[in-house]
OpenMM code with the backbone's topology and positions (N, CA, C; nanometers):
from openmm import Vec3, app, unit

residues = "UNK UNK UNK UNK UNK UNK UNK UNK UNK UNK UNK UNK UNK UNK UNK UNK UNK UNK UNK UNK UNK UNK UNK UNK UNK UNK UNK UNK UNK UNK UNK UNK UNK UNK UNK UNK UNK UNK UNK UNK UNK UNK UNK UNK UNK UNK UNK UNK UNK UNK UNK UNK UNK UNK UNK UNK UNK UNK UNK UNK UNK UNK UNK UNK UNK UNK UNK UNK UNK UNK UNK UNK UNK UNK UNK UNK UNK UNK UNK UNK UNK UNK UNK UNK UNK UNK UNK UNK UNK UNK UNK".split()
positions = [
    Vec3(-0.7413, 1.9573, -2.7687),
    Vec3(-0.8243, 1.9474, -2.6505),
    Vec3(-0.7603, 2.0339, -2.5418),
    Vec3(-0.8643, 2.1321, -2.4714),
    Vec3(-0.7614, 2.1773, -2.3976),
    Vec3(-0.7303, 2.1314, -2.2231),
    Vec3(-0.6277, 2.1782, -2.1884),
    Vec3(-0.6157, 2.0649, -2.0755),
    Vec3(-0.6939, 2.0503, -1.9696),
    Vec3(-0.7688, 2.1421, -1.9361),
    Vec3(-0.9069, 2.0854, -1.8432),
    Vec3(-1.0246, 2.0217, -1.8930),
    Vec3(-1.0038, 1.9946, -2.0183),
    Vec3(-1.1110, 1.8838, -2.0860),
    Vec3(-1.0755, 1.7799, -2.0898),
    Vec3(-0.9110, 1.7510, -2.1111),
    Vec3(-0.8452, 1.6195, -2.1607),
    Vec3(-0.7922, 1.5817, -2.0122),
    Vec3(-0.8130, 1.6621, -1.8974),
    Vec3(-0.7923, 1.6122, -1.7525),
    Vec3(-0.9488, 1.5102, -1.7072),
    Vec3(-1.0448, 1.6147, -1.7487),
    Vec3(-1.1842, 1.5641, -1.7539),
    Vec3(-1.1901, 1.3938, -1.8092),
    Vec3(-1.1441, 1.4027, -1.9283),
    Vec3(-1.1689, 1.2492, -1.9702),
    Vec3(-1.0570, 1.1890, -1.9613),
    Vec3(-0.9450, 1.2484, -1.9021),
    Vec3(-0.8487, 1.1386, -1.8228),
    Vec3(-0.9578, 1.0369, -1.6831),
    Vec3(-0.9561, 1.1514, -1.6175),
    Vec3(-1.0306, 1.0872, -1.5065),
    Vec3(-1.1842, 1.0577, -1.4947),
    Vec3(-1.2297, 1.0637, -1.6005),
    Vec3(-1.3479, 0.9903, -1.6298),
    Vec3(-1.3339, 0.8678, -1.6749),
    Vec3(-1.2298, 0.8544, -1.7526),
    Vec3(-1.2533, 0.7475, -1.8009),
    Vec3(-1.1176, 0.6418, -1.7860),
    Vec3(-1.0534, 0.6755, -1.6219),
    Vec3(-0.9618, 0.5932, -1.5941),
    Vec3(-0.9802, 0.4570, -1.5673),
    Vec3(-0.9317, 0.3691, -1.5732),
    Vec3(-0.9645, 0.2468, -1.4439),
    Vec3(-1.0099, 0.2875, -1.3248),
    Vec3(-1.1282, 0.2004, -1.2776),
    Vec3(-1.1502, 0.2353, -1.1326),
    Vec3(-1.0376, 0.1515, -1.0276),
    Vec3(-0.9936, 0.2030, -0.9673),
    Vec3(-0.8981, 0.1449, -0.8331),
    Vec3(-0.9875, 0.1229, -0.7106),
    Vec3(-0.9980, -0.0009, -0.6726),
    Vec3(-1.0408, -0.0950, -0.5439),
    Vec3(-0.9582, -0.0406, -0.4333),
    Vec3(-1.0264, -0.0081, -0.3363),
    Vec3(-0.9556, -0.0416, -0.1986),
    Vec3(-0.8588, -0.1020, -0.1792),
    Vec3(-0.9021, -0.2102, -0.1848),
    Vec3(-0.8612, -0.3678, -0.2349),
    Vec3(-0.6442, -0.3156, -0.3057),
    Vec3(-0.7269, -0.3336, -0.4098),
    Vec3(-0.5757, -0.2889, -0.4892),
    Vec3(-0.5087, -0.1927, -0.3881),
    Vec3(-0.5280, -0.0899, -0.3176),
    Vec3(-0.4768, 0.0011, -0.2441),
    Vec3(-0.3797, -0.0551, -0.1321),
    Vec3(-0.4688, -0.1203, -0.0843),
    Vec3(-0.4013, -0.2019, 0.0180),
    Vec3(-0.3073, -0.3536, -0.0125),
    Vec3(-0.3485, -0.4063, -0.0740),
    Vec3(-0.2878, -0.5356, -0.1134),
    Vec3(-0.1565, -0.5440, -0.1858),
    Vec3(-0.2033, -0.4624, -0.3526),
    Vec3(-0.1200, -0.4494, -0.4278),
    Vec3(-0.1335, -0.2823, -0.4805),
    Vec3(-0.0550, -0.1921, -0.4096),
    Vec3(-0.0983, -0.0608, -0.4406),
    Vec3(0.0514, 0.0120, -0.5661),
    Vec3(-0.0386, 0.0356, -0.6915),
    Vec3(0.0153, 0.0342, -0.7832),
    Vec3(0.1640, 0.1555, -0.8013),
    Vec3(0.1406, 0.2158, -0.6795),
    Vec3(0.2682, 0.3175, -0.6589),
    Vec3(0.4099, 0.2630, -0.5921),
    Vec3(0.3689, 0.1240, -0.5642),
    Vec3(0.4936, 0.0613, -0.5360),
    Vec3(0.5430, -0.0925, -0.6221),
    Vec3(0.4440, -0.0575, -0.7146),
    Vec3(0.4751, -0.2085, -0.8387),
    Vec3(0.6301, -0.1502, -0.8948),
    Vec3(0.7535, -0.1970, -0.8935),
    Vec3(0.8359, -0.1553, -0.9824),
    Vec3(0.8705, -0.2451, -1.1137),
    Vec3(0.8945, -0.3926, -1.0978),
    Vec3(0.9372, -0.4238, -1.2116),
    Vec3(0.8750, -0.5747, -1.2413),
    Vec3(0.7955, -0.5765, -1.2990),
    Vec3(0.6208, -0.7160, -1.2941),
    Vec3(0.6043, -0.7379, -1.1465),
    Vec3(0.6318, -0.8174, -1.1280),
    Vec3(0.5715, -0.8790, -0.9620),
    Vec3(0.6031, -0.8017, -0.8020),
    Vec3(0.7640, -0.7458, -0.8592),
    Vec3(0.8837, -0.6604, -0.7661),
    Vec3(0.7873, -0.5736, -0.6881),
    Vec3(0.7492, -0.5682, -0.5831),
    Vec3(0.7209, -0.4466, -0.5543),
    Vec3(0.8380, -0.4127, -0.4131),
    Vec3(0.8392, -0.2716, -0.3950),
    Vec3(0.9479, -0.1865, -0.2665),
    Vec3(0.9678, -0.3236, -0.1759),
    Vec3(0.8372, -0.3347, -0.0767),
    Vec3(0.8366, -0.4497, -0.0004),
    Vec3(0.9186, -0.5688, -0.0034),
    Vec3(0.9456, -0.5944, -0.1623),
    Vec3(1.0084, -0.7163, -0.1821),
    Vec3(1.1539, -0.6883, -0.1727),
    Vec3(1.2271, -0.5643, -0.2115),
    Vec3(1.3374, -0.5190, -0.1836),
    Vec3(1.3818, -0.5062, -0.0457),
    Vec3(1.2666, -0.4051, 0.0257),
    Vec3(1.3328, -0.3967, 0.1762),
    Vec3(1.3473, -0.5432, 0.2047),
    Vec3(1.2523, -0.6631, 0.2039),
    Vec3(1.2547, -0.7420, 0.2946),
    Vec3(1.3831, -0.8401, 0.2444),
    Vec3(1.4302, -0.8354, 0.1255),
    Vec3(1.5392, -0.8899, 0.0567),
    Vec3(1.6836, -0.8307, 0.0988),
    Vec3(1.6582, -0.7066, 0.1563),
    Vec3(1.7945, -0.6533, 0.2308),
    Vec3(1.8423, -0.6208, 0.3531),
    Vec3(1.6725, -0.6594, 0.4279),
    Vec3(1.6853, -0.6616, 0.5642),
    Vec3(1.7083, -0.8023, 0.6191),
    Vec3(1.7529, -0.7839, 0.7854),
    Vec3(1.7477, -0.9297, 0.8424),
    Vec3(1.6086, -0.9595, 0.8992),
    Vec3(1.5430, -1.0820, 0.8593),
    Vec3(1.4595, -1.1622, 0.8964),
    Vec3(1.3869, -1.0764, 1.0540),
    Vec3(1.4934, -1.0562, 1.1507),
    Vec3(1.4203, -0.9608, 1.2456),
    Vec3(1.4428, -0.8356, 1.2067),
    Vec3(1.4894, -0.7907, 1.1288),
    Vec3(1.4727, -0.5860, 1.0928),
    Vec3(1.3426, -0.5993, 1.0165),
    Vec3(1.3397, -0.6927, 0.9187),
    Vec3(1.2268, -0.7025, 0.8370),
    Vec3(1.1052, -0.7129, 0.9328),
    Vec3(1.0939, -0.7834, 1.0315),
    Vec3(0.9830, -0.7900, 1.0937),
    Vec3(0.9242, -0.6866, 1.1842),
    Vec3(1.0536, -0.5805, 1.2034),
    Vec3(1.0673, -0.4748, 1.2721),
    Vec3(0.9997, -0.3565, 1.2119),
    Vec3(1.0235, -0.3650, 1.0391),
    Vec3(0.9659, -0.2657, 0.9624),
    Vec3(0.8107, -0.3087, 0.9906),
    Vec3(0.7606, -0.4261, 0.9653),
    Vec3(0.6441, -0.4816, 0.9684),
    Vec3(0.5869, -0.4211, 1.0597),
    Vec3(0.6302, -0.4312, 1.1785),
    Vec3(0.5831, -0.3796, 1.3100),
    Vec3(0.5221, -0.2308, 1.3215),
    Vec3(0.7026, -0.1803, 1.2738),
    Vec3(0.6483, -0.0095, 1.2447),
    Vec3(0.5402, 0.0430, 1.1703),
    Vec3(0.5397, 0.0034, 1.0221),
    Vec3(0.4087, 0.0444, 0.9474),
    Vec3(0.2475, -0.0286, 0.9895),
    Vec3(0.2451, -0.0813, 1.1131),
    Vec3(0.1235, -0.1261, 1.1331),
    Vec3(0.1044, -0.0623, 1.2419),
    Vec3(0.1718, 0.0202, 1.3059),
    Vec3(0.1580, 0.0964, 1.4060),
    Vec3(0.1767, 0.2289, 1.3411),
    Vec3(0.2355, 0.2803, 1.2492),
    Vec3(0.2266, 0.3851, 1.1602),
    Vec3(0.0842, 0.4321, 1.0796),
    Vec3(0.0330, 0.3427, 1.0857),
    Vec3(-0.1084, 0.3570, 0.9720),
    Vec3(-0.2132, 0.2971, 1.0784),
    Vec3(-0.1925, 0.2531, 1.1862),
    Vec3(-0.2783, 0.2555, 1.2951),
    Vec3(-0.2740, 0.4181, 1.4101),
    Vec3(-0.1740, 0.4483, 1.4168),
    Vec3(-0.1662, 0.6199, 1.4742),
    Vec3(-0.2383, 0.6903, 1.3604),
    Vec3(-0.1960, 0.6445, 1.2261),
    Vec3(-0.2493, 0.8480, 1.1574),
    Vec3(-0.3892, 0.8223, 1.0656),
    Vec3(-0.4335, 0.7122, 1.1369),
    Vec3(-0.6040, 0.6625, 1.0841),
    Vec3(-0.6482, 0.8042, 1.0610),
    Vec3(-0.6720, 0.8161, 0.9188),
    Vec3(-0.7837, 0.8989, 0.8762),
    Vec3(-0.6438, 1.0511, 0.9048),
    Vec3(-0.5878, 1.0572, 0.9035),
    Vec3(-0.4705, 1.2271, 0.8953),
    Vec3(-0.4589, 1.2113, 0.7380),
    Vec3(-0.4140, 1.0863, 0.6992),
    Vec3(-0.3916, 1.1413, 0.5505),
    Vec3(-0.4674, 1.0620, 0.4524),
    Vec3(-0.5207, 0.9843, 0.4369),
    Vec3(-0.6004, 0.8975, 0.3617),
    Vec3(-0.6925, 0.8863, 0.4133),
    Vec3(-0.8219, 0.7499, 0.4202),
    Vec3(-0.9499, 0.7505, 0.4341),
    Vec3(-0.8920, 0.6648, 0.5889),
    Vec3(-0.9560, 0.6867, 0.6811),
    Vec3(-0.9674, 0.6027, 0.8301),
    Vec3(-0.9383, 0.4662, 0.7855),
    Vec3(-1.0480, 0.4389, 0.7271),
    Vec3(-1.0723, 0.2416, 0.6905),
    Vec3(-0.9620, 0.2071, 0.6038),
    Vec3(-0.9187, 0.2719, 0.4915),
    Vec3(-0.8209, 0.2270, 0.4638),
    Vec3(-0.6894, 0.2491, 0.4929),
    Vec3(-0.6405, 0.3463, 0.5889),
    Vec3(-0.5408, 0.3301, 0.6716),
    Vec3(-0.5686, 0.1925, 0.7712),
    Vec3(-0.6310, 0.1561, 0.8346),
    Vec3(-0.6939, 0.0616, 0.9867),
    Vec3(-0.6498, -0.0605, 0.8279),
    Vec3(-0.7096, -0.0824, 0.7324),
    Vec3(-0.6993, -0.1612, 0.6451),
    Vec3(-0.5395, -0.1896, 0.6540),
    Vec3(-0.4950, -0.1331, 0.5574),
    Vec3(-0.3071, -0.1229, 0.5427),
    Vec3(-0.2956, -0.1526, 0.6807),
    Vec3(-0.2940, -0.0717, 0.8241),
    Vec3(-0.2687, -0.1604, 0.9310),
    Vec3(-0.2459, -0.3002, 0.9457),
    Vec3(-0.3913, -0.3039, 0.9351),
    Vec3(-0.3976, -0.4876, 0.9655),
    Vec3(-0.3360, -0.5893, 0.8750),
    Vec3(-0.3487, -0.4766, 0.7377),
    Vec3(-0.2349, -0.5996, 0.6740),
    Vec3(-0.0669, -0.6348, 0.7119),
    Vec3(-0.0406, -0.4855, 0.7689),
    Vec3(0.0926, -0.5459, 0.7967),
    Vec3(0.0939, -0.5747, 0.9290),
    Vec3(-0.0028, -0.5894, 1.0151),
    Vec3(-0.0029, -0.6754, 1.1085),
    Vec3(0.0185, -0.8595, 1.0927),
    Vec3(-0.0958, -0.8858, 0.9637),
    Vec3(-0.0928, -0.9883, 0.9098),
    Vec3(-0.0117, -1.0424, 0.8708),
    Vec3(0.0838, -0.9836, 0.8085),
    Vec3(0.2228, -0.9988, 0.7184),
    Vec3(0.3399, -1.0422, 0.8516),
    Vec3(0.3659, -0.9352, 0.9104),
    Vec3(0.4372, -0.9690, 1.0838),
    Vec3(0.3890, -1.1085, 1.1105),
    Vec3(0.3009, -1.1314, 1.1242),
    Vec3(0.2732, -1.2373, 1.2155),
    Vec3(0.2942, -1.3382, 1.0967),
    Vec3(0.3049, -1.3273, 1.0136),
    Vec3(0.3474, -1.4402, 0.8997),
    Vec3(0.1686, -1.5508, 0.8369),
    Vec3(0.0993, -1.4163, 0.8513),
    Vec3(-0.0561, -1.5030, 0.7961),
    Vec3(-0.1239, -1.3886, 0.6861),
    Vec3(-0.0048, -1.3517, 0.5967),
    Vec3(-0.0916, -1.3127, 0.4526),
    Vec3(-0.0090, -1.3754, 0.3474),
    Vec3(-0.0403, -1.3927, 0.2364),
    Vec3(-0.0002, -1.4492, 0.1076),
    Vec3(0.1672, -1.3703, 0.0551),
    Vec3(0.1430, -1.2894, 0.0895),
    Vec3(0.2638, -1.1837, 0.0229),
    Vec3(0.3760, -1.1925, 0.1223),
] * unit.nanometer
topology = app.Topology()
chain = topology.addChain("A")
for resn in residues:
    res = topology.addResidue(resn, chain)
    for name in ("N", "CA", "C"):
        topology.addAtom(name, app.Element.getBySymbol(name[0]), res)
């Protein structure tokens, strides 16, 4: 097959990826079953640095709405780690 055919039915016939998944559980930071990055930083930071990172990436992905990804799902990722800071999401 040559490789712009077998790219073709790579991405034809991948899993579709949710928003959803993007933001919640986004599969570029799953490392080892459940582990994801998040769970490391917040395992080596202090309780207020950790909340500090929180802070930063919700103000990070609230400034570059729509520069590198889609608007809504940057404003999305925002609010989740707004959510997370304030200690009202699951994760």
């Amino acid at each position: 097959m040559s490789d712009d055919k077998e790219l073709f039915y790579m991405t034809q016939n991948a899993p579709e990826r949710t928003t959803s998944d993007l933001i919640n559980k986004p599969k570029h930071y799953q490392l080892i079953g459940d582990l994801e990055a998040i769970d490391v930083i917040e395992r080596v930071l202090t309780p207020e640095q950790f909340k500090g990172y929180l802070i930063g990436n919700f103000l990070k992905y609230r400034c570059r709405a729509g520069q590198k990804d889609d608007a809504l799902q940057d404003l999305a990722k925002s609010e989740w780690y707004r959510q997370r800071a304030a200690g009202t999401t699951t994760n």
